[in-house]
C-alpha positions as CSV (number, residue, x, y, z in Angstrom):
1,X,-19.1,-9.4,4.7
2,X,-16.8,-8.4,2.2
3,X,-17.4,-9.9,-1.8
4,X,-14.2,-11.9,-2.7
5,X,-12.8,-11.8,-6.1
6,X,-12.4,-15.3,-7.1
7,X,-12.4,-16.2,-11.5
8,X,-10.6,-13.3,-12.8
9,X,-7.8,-11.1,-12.2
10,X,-8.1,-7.8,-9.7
11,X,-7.6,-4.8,-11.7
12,X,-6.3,-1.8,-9.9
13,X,-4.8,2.0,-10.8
14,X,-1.9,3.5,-9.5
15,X,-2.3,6.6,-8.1
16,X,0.7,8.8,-8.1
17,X,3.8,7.9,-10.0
18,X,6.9,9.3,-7.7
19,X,9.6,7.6,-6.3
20,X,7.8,4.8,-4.3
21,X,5.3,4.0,-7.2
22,X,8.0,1.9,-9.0
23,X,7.6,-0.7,-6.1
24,X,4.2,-1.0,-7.0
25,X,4.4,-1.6,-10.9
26,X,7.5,-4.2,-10.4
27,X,5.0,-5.7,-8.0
28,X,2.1,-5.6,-10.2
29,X,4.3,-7.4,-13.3
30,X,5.4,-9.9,-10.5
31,X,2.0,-11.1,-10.2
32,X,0.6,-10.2,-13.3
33,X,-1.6,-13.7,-13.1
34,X,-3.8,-11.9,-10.3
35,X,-3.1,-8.2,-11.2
36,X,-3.8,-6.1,-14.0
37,X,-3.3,-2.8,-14.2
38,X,-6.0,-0.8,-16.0
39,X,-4.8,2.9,-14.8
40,X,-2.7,5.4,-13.7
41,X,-3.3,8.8,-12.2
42,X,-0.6,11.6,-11.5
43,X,-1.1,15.6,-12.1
44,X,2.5,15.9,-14.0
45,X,2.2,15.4,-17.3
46,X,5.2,14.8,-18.5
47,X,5.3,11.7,-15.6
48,X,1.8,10.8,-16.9
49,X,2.7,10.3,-20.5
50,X,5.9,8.8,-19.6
51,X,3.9,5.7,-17.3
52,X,0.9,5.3,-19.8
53,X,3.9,4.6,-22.3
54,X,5.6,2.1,-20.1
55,X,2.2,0.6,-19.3
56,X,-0.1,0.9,-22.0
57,X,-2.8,2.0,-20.1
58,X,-5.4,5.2,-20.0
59,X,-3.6,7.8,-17.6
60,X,-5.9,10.5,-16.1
61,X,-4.4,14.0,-14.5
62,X,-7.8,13.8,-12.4
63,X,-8.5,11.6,-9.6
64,X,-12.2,12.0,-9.8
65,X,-12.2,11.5,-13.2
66,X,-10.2,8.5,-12.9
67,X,-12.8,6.4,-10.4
68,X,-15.4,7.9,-12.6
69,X,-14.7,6.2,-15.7
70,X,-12.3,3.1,-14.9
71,X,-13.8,-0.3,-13.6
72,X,-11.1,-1.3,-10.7
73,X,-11.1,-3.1,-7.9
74,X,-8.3,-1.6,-6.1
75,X,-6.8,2.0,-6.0
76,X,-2.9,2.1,-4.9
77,X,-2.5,5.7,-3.1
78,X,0.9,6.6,-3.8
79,X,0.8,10.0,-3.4
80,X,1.9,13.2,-0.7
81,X,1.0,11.4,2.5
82,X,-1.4,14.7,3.2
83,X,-3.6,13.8,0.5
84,X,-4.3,9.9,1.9
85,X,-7.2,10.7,3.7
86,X,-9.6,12.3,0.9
87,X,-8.5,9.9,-1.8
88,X,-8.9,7.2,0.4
89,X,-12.6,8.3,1.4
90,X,-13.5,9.4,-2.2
91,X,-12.2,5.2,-3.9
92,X,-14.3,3.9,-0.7
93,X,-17.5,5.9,-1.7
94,X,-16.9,4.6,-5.3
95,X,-16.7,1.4,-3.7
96,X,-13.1,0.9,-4.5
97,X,-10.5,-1.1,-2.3
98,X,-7.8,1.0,-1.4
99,X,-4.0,0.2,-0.5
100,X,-1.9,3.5,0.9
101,X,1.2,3.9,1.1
102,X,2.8,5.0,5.0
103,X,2.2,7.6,6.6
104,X,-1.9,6.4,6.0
105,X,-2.3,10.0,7.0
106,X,-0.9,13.2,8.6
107,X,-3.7,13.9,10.9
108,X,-4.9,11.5,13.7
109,X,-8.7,12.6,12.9
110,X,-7.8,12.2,8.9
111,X,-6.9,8.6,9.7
112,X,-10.0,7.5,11.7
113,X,-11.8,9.0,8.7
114,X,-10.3,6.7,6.0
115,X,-11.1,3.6,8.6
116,X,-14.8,4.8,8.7
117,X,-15.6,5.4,5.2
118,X,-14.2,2.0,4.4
119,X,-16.4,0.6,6.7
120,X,-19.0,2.1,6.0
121,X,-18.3,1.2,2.2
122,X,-17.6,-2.3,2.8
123,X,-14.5,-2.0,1.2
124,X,-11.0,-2.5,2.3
125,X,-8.4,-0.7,3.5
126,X,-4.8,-1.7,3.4
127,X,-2.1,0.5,5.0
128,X,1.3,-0.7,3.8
129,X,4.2,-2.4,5.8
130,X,6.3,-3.7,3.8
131,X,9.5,-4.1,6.1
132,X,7.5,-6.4,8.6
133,X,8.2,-8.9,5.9
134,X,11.6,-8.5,5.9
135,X,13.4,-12.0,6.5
136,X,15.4,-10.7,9.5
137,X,12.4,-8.7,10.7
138,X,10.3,-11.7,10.7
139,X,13.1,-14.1,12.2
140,X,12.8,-11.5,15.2
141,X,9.0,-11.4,15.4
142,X,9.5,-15.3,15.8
143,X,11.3,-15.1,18.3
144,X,9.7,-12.7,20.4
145,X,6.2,-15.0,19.9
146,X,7.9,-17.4,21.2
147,X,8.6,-14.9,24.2
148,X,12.8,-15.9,24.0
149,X,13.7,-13.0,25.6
150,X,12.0,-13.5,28.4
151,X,11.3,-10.2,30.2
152,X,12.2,-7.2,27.7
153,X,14.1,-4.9,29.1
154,X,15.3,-2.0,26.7
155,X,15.3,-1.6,23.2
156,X,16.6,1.1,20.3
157,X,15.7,2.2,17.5
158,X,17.9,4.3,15.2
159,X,17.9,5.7,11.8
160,X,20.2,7.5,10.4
161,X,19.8,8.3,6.9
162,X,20.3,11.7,4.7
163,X,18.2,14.0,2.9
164,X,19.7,16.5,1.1
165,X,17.8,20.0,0.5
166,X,17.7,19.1,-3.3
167,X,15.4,16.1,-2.3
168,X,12.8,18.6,0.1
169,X,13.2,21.2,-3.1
170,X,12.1,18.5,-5.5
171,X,8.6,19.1,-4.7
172,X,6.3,21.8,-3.0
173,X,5.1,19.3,-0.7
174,X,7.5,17.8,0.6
175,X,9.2,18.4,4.1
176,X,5.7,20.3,5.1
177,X,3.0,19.5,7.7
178,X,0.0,19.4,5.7
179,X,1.3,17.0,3.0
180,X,4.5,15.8,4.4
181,X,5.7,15.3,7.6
182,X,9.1,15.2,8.9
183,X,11.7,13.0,10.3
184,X,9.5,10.6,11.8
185,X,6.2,10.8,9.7
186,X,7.9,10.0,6.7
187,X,11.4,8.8,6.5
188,X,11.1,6.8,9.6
189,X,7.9,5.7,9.4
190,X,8.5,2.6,9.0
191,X,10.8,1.8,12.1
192,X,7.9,3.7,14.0
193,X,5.7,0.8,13.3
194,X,8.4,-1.7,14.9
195,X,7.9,-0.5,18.4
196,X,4.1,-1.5,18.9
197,X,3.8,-4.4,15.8
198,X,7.4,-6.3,17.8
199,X,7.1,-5.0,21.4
200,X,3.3,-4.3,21.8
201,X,0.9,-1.8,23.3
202,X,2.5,1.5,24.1
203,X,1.9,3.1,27.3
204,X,3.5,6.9,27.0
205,X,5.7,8.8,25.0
206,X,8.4,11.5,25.2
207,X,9.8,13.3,22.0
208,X,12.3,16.0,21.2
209,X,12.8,17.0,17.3
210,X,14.8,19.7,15.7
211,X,15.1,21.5,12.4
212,X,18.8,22.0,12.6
213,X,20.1,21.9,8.8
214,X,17.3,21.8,6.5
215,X,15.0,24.6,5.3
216,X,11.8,22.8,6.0
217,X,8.9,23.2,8.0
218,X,8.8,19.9,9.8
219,X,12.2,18.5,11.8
220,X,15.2,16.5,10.2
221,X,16.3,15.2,13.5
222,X,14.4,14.2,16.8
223,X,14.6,11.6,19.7
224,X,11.8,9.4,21.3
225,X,12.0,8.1,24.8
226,X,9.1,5.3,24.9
227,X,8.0,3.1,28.0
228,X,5.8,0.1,27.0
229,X,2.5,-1.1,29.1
230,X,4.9,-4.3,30.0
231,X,6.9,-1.9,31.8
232,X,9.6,-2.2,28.9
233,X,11.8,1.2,28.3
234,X,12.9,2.5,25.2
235,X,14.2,4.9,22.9
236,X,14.3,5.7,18.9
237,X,17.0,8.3,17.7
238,X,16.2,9.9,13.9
239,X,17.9,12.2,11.5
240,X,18.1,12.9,8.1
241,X,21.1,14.8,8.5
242,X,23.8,11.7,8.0
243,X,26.9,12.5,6.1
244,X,27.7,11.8,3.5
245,X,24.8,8.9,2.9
246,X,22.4,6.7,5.0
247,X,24.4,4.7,7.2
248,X,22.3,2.7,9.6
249,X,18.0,1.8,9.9
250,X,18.6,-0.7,13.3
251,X,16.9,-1.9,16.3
252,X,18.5,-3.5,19.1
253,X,16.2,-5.5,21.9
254,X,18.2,-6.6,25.4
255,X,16.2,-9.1,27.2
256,X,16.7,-11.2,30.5
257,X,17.5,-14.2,28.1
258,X,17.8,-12.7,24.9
259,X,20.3,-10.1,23.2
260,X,19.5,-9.4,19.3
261,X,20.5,-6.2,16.9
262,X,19.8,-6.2,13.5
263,X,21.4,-3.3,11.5
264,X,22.9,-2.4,8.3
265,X,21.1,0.5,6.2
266,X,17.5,-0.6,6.6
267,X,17.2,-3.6,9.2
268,X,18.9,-5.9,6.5
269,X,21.7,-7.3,8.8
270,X,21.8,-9.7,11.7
271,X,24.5,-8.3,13.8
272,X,24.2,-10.2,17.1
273,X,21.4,-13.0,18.4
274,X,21.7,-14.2,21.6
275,X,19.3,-16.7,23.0
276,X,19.9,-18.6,26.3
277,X,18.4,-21.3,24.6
278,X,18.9,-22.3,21.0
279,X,16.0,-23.1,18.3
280,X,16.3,-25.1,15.0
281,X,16.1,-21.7,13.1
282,X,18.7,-19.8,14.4
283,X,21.1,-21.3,11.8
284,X,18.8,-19.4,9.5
285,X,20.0,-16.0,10.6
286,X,22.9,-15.9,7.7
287,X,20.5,-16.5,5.2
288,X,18.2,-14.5,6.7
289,X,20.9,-11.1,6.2
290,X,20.9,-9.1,2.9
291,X,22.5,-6.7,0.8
292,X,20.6,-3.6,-0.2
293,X,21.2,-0.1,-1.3
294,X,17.6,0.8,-0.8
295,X,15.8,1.9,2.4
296,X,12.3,0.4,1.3
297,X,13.7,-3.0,1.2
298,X,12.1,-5.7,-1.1
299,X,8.5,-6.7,0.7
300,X,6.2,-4.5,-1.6
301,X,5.8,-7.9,-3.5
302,X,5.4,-10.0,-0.3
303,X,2.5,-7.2,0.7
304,X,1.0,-7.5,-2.6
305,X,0.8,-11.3,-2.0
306,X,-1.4,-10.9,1.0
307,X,-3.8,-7.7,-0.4
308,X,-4.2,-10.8,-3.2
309,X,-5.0,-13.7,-0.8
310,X,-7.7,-11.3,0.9
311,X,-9.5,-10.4,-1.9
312,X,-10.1,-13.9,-3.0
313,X,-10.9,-14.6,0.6
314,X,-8.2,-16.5,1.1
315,X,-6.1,-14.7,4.1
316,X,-6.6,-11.7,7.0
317,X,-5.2,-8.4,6.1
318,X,-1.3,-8.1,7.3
319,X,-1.8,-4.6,8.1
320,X,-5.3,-3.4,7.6
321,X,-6.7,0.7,8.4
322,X,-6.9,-0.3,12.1
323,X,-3.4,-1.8,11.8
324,X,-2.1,1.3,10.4
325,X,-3.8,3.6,12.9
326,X,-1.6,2.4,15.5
327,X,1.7,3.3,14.5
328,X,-0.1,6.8,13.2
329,X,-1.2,7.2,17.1
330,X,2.3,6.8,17.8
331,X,3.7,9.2,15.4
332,X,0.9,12.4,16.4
333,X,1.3,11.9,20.0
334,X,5.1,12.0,19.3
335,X,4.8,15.5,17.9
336,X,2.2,16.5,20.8
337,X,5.1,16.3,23.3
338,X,7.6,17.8,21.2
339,X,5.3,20.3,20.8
340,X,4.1,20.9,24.2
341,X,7.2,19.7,26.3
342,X,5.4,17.0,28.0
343,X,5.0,13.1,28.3
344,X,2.0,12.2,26.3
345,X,-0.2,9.2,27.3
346,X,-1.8,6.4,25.0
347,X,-4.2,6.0,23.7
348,X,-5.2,9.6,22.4
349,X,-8.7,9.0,23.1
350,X,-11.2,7.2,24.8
């Protein structure tokens, strides 16, 4: 059983203050009646000062140090997706909670890790979604509960977005395999985690990837054929090498009674929904459409909402470490056939 937090607030300490980190203090302030931040971690120092300013809390270059000498509940990993695992293991042996940002790791072994020392910790582990709470996203997810398709024949995936070299050159880590990732692992991560949380189990997988323009290690460009344990075929098509900016994050679905795409720059747009039959919410879909000039979208809040309701016992973890695992299995046996030129079967063991 896991101890609820129930009279006071949940503190927590940010961990890593990059790009995505912002999501997490606007979150933070959003619910600052059940959040209080009481850290932040990050081994720039110039960053460090400049957060611990803004916040007004102790800042530690030293992770270890950090879950040594601060009293919190939660630990937000926002750091290089290669350093998940450890950090993760290290807050669950200090009997931390930990929320990580996607990837949850770069290593299939490194992520059954982080779901075992929780466990064994009795702590929990939240792996971090936020687009599934996207209004169109979960519009779709409705409908596909409420099996309005019908039989699923084919769906698509594609994201076309840009990274320029000055973004890989911004930091050591970035477009490498240890800490990083490429195309998929990190940029597209997210749209990964569509094909098995909307369509369901995955049966095999058959990838392609490329390192045509950047100089990185790991690919900025690849294509995934997928067939589903439904029988349902599909495909995702990825690269980083859009000009001149990101133009599209979609996924279009083609059912027996059922036609729906949802588009724009980061599945923000209802483009076309087709039901044989009509339901009382499909005059929602207008509303359910949004502007953004962001690819993370605006459900870091909505996530925080729910990591809130299940420590005070309230609520079941959205996406939990075994949650997360799945679109992880997804992503390395993805890079095992682009690797070894062969279809690769799910799951990766038994």
């Amino acid at each position: 059983m896991f101890s609820c937090i129930k009279e006071r607030p949940i503190t927590m300490a940010v961990v890593g203050c990059g790009r995505i980190a912002k999501n997490h203090f606007e979150s933070i302030a959003k619910h600052a009646n059940d959040l209080k931040l009481v850290a932040v971690c990050d081994d720039n120092a110039d960053v460090l000062k400049k957060h611990v300013d803004t916040w007004h809390v102790p800042g530690y270059d030293n992770y270890e140090t950090m879950l040594r000498e601060t009293e919190c509940d939660l630990v937000a990993l926002c750091t290089p997706s290669g350093l998940h695992s450890q950090q993760a293991i290290l807050a669950a042996r200090h009997g931390r909670h930990v929320m990580t940002e996607k990837p949850m790791a770069t290593r299939w072994a490194d992520g059954l890790a982080m779901v075992r020392a929780c466990d064994e910790a009795n702590v929990r582990l939240f792996v971090i979604k936020q687009n599934r709470r996207n209004a169109t996203l979960q519009l779709l997810k409705r409908a596909l509960d409420e099996k309005r398709f019908g039989r699923i024949h084919m769906v698509h995936l594609n994201v076309f977005w840009t990274r320029p070299q000055e973004y890989y050159d911004s930091a050591k880590w970035r477009g490498t395999w240890e800490m990083d990732g490429g195309a998929f692992m990190n940029q597209a991560s997210h749209y990964v985690d569509l094909l098995e949380w909307l369509i369901g189990p995955i049966a095999d997988v058959q990838a392609m990837t490329g390192t045509l323009a950047r100089d990185i290690e790991v690919e900025d460009t690849g294509v995934l054929n997928v067939r589903w344990r439904s029988g349902t075929l599909g495909s995702m098509a990825v690269t980083m090498l859009t000009w001149p900016k990101n133009l599209e994050g979609s996924i279009t679905i083609l059912g027996e009674r059922g036609t729906v795409r949802i588009g724009g720059v980061a599945v923000n747009e209802i483009e076309i929904w087709q039901f044989a039959e009509e339901r009382d919410y499909d005059r929602e879909i207008k509303n359910a459409s949004y502007q953004t000039t962001s690819v993370y979208g605006f459900g870091h809040p909505l996530y925080y909402k729910n990591v809130i309701d299940v420590l005070r016992g309230a609520a079941q973890p959205e996406t939990d470490g075994r949650e997360g695992l799945k679109s992880l299995e997804v992503l390395i046996a993805a890079y095992i056939s682009a690797r070894d030129r062969r279809t690769v079967a799910l799951p990766l063991e038994y």
